[in-house]
N, C-alpha and C positions, 0 to 999 in steps of 0.2 A: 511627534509620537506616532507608531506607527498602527495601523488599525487591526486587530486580531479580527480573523472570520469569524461569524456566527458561531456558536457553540447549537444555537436556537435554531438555524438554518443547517446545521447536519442534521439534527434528527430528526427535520424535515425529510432530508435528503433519505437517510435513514433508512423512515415508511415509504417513499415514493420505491424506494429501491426492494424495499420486503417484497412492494404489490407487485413488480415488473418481473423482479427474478421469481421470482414463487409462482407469478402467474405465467410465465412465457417458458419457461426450462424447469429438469428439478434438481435441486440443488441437493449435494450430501454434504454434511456441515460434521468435520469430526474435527475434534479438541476446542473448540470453544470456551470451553470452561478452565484452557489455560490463559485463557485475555486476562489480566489481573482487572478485578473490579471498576475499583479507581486508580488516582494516579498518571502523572503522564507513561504514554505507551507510544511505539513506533511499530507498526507493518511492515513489514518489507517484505513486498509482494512479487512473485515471478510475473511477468510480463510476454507472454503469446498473443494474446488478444485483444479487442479494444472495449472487450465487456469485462474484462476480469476488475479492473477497478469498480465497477456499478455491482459486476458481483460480489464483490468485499462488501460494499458498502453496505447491499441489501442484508447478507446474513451474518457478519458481525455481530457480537456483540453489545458495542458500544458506538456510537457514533465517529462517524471517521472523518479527517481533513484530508486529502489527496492533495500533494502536488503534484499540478498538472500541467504539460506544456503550453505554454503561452498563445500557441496556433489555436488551439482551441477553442477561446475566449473570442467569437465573434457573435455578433449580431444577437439574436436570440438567445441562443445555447449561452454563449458569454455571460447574459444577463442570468440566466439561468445555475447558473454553476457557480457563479459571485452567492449568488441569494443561498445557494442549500452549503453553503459554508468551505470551497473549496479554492485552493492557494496557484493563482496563477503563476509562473516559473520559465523563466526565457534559458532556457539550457546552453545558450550559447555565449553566454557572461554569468559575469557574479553578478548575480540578480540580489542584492543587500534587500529590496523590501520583503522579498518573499522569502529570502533567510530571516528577518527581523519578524517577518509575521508567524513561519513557522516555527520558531522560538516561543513565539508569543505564546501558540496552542498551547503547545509543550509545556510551559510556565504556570499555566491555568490549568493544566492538569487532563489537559485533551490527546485527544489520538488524534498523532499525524499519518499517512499513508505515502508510503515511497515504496517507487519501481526503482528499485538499487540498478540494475543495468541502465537505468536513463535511457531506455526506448523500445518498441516493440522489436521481438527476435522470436530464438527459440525458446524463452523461459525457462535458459536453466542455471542461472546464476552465475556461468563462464565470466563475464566482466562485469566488474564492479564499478562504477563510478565512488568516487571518494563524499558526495553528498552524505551516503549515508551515516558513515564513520563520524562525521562533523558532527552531524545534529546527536547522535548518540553521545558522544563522546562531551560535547558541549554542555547537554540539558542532562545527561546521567539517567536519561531515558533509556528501560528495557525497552529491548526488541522483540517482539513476537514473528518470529518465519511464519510464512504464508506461502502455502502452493496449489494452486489454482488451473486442475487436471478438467481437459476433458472438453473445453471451448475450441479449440483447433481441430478434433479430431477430425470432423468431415463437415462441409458447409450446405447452410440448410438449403433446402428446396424453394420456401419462398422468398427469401432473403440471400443471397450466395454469400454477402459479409456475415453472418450471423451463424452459431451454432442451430442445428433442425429446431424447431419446436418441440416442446416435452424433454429434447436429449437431457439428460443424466450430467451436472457438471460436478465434480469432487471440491471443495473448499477443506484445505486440512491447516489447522494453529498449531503449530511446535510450541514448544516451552520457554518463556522471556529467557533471555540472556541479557548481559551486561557486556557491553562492546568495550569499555577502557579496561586498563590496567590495573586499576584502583588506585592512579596515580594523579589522576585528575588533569597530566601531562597534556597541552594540544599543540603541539610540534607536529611541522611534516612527520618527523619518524614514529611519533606516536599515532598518527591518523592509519600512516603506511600500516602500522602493526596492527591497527586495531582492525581497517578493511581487510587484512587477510583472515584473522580472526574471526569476522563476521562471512566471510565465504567459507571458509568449512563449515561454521554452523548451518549455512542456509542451504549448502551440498548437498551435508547430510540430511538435513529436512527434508529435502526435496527427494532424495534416496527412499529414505524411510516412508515418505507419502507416497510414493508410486507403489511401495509394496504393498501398504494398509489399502490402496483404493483397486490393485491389480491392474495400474494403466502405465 
C-alpha cells in the first residue's frame, strides 16, 4: 500500500511558508476565495521561478502537496520537504509511486500542486506535459489556474537567484474547472482532448491575470 504525505505536515509547511513569503516579499493574493473550501482540488501553477511553488504554498488557501522533481530531495532539504507533506516525482519515467501517492491526496480530499509545463521556463503555459490531464481526469478533481506574476522581473541585490526583498509578487486563482468530458473516458484521445482543454483555460487565466495585476 502506498504511503500518502502528511496532510499534518503541509500545513506545517503551510505556516513556514506564510512566515517566509509575508516576511521576505509582498505578496498580492487575488481570487482566493475561488479555491473551493473542501474537497479534492489540483493547482496548476505557471512555473518561472523556483519560489513560485513556496509562494503558492505560503498564500493559499488550503494546504498544498506539490510535485516535485526528484533532484531536489537530497540531504537535508530531501528530509525537509518529505516531512511538510511534499510528493517526490522522477520526470523522466512513470514514476507509479508518486502517481499512487498523488491519487492518494486527491482521494483524501487534499490539494495537490502541479507545474503543468514539467519544468522551469517562461511560465506561460505554451507546453503542456500530459501529467496534468491524467490526475484530473482520473480523481475528477477540479482544477484551480494559478499565475504567479512578478518573481522574474529583475533579480535581487543580495541574492541574484531570488526576487529584491519587499519586491511586490501577484499570486492570482481563476475559477475551478473540470478537465474531462463528463465521460469519465481515459484513452490517449480523451487525455489528448482534455490537455488542450486545460491550455486554453490556463491561457486565458493567465491573459486575464496580467491584466488584473498590469504586468
Amino acid at each position: 500500500m502506498t504511503e500518502v504525505p502528511s496532510a499534518r505536515g503541509a500545513e506545517v509547511g503551510r505556516r513556514i511558508g506564510v512566515g517566509l513569503m509575508y516576511g521576505l516579499w509582498r505578496p498580492r493574493v487575488l481570487g482566493a476565495w475561488r479555491v473551493p473550501a473542501t474537497g479534492p482540488v489540483i493547482y496548476a501553477v505557471n512555473h518561472s521561478h523556483n519560489i513560485d511553488g513556496p509562494m503558492v504554498m505560503g498564500v493559499a488557501p488550503r494546504p498544498t502537496h506539490f510535485l516535485i522533481k526528484k533532484e531536489a530531495f537530497v540531504g537535508p532539504l530531501g528530509r525537509f520537504l518529505t516531512g511538510i507533506g511534499q510528493l517526490k516525482v522522477d520526470r523522466h519515467s512513470t514514476d507509479r509511486t508518486a502517481i499512487a501517492r498523488a491519487l492518494g491526496v486527491l482521494a483524501d480530499g487534499g490539494v495537490l500542486g502541479i507545474f503543468p509545463e514539467g519544468t522551469r521556463g517562461v511560465g506561460d503555459f505554451a507546453s503542456l506535459r500530459a501529467g496534468l490531464a491524467y490526475f484530473a481526469v482520473r480523481s475528477g478533481a477540479p482544477i484551480v489556474p494559478v499565475a504567479v506574476l512578478g518573481s522574474t522581473d529583475r533579480p535581487g541585490r543580495l541574492i541574484k537567484g531570488l526576487p529584491p526583498l519587499r519586491a511586490r509578487v501577484d499570486v492570482v486563482f481563476g475559477d475551478p474547472f473540470e478537465a474531462g468530458d463528463g465521460s469519465g473516458r481515459r484513452t490517449r484521445k480523451a487525455l489528448d482532448e482534455a490537455t488542450e482543454r486545460i491550455q486554453k483555460q490556463l491561457t486565458a487565466h493567465l491573459e486575464n491575470a496580467r491584466r488584473l495585476t498590469g504586468r
